[in-house]
C-alpha positions as CSV (number, residue, x, y, z in Angstrom):
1,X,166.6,-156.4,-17.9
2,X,168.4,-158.1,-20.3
3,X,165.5,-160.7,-21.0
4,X,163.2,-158.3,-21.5
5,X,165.6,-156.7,-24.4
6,X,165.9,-160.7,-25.6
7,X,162.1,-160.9,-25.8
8,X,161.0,-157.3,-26.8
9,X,163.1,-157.7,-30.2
10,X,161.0,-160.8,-31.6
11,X,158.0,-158.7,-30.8
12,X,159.3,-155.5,-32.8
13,X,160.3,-158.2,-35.8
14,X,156.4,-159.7,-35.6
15,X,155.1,-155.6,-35.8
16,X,157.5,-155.2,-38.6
17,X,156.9,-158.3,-40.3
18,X,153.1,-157.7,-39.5
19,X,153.5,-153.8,-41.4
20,X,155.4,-155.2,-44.8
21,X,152.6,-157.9,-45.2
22,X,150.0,-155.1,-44.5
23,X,151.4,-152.8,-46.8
24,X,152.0,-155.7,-49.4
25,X,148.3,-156.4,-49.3
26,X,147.3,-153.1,-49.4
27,X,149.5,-152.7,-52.4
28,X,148.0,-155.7,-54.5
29,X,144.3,-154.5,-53.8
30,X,145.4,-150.7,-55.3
31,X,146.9,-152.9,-58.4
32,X,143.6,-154.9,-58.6
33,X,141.2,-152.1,-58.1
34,X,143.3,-150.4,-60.8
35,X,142.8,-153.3,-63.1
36,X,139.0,-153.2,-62.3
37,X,138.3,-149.6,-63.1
38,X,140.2,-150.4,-66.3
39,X,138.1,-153.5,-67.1
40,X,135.0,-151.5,-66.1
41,X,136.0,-149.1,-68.7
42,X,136.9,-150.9,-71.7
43,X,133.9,-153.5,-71.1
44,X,131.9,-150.0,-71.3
45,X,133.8,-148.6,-74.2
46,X,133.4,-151.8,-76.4
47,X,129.4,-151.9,-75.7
């Protein structure tokens, strides 16, 4: 009983750790599509 509390807890911090870089990616490719549509539009706007 008591290891399987000791060895489910590193699992649950893996998930965890697992989610935050998941959502840190997902962040960075909103930011860079952002950037892109706003390239996209001034490369547009200056031709």
């Amino acid at each position: 009983m008591i290891l399987q509390v000791f060895w489910t807890i590193p699992s649950v911090l893996n998930i965890m750790h697992m989610v935050k870089l998941f959502s840190m990616n997902l962040n960075q490719m909103a930011k860079v599509s952002l950037l892109m549509k706003k390239i996209k539009k001034n490369m547009s706007g200056s031709m």
